[in-house]
C-alpha positions in Angstrom: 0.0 0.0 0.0 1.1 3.1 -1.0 1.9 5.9 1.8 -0.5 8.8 1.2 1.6 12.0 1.8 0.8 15.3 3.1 2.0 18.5 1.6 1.9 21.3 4.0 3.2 23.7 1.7 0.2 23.0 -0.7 -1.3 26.9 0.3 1.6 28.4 0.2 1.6 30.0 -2.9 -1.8 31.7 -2.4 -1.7 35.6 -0.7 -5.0 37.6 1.4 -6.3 40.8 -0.1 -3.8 43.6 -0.6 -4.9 46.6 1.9 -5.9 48.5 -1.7 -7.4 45.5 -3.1 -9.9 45.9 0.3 -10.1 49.8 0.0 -11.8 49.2 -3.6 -14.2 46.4 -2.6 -15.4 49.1 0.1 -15.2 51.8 -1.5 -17.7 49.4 -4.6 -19.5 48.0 -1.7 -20.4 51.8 -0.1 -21.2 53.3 -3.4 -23.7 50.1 -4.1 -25.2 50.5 -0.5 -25.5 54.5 -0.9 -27.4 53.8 -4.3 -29.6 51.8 -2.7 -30.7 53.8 -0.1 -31.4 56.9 -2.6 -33.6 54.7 -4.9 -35.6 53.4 -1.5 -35.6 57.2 -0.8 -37.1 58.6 -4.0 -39.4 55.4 -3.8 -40.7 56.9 -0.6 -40.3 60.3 -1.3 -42.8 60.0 -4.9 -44.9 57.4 -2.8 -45.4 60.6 -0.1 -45.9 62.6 -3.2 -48.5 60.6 -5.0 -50.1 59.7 -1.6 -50.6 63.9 -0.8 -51.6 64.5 -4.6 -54.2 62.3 -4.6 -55.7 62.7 -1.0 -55.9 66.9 -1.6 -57.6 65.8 -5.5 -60.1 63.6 -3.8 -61.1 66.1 -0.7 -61.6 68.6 -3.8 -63.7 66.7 -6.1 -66.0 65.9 -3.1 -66.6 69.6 -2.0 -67.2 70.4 -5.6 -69.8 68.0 -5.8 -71.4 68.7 -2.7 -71.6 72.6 -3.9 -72.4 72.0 -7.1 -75.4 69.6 -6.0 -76.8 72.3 -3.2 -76.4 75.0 -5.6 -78.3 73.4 -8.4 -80.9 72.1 -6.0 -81.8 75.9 -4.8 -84.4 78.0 -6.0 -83.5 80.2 -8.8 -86.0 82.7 -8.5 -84.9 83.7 -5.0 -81.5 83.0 -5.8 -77.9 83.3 -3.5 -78.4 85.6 -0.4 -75.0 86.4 1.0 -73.9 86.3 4.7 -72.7 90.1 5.2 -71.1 89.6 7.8 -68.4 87.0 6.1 -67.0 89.4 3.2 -63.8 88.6 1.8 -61.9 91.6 0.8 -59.1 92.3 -1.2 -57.6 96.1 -1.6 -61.3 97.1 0.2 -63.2 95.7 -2.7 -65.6 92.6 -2.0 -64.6 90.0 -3.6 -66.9 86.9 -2.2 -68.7 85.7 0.9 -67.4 82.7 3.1 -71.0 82.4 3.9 -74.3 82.4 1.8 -78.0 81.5 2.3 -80.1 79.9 -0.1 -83.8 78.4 -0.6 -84.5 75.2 -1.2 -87.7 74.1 -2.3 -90.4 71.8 -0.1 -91.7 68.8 -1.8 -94.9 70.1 -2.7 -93.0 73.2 -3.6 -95.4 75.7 -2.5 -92.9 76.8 0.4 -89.2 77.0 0.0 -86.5 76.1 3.2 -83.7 78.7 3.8 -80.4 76.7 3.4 -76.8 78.0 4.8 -73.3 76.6 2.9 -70.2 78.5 5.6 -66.6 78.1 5.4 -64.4 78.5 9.1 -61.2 79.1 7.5 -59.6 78.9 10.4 -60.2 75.2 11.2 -61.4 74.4 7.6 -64.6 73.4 8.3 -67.4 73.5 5.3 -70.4 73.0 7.2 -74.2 72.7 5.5 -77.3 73.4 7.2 -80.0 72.2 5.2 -82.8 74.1 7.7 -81.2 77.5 9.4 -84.5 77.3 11.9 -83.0 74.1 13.1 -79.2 75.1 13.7 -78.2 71.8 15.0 -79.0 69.7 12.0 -75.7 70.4 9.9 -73.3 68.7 7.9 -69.7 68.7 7.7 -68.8 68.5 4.2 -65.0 69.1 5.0 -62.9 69.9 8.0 -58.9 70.3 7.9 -56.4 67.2 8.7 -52.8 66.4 8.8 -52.6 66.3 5.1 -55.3 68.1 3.7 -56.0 71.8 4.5 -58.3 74.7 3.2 -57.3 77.8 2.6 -59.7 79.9 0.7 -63.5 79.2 0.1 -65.8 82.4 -0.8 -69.4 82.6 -3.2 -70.1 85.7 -5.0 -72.9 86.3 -7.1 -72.4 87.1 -11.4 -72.8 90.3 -13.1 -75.8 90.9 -15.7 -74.4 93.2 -18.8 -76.0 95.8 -17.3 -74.4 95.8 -14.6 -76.7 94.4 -11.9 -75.9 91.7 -9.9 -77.1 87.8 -11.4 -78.0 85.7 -8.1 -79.0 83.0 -9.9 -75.6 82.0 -11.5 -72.9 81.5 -8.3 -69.2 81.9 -8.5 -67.4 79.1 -5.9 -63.4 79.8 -5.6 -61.7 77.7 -3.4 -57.9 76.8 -2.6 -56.6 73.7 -0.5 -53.4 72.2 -0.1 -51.1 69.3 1.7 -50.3 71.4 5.0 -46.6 70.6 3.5 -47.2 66.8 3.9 -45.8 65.7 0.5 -42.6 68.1 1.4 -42.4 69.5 -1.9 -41.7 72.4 -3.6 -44.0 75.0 -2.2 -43.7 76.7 -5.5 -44.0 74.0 -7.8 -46.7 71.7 -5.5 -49.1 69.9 -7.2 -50.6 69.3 -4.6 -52.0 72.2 -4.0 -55.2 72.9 -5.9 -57.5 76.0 -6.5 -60.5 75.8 -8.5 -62.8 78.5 -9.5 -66.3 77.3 -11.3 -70.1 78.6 -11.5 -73.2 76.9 -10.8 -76.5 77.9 -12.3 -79.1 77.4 -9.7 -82.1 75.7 -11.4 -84.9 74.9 -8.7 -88.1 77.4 -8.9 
């Protein structure tokens, strides 16, 4: 039987990592790391964005509606009454009420029911009261949060050509915005939205 022999020089030939030869491997390893971290942070940073965009889009389709749908329901003969007491001004001119009455009809419509649509800008609350001689039956059509916040709602009535006022046909102009949730741009923020529309009133 043959002897089986051992070479303990068998590894001798083979050498570790030079000390630059392990500087480049980190140095690959950091940049790789740090690229991953600033995709994960863009991913989470559009994420946020897309999140804030489409939060603030969906709180201002649904006051829309709701506006649109009072306004339209109300009587077009008695038209919008504003709230004096809630002008908005602007270089001492009027330009819209944060508060207006208006008349929506009974079912039998021989009698109409006086209506209030007000805006608290300070605490964003859009509150409807479908009967002003019952105070306590309203309904909060939008309030502020974290990520959503109002800060402009005002109704003014239109302008006939000759000059008198029109208050069948309502101007609504309204801003709201992410509170800086989405952390962007405060210039260049598509998140924040202002709309500006009529409603004709069509009731009788």
């Amino acid at each position: 039987m043959k002897p089986v022999s051992v070479n303990l020089c068998s590894n001798a030939g083979r050498r570790a990592f030079t000390l630059v030869e392990l500087m480049v491997a980190m140095s690959i390893g950091v940049i790789l790391a740090g690229t991953v971290v600033l995709l994960l942070v863009q991913a989470a940073t559009e994420e946020r964005h897309g999140y804030s965009d489409m939060t603030v889009e969906e709180r201002a389709y649904t006051l829309q509606a709701n506006i649109t749908s009072c306004l339209r329901g109300s009587s077009a003969g008695l038209g919008m009454t504003p709230n004096n007491g809630s002008q908005v001004l602007s270089g001492g001119y009027i330009i819209g009420y944060t508060s207006i009455y208006v008349f929506k009809p009974n079912a039998n419509g021989s009698a109409f029911t006086t209506a209030q649509i007000s805006a608290d800008l300070i605490s964003g609350a859009v509150v409807y009261t479908p009967d002003t001689s019952v105070p306590a039956n309203q309904i909060l059509w939008m309030t502020n949060s974290p990520g959503v916040v109002l800060r402009q709602l005002y109704f003014m009535y239109s302008g006939n050509l000759d000059g008198s006022q029109n208050n069948q046909l309502v101007n609504v102009t309204f801003q709201m915005d992410d509170n800086g949730y989405s952390q962007q741009n405060a210039t260049n923020n598509v998140a924040n939205i202002q709309r500006s529309f009529s409603v004709q009133m069509r009731c009788d």
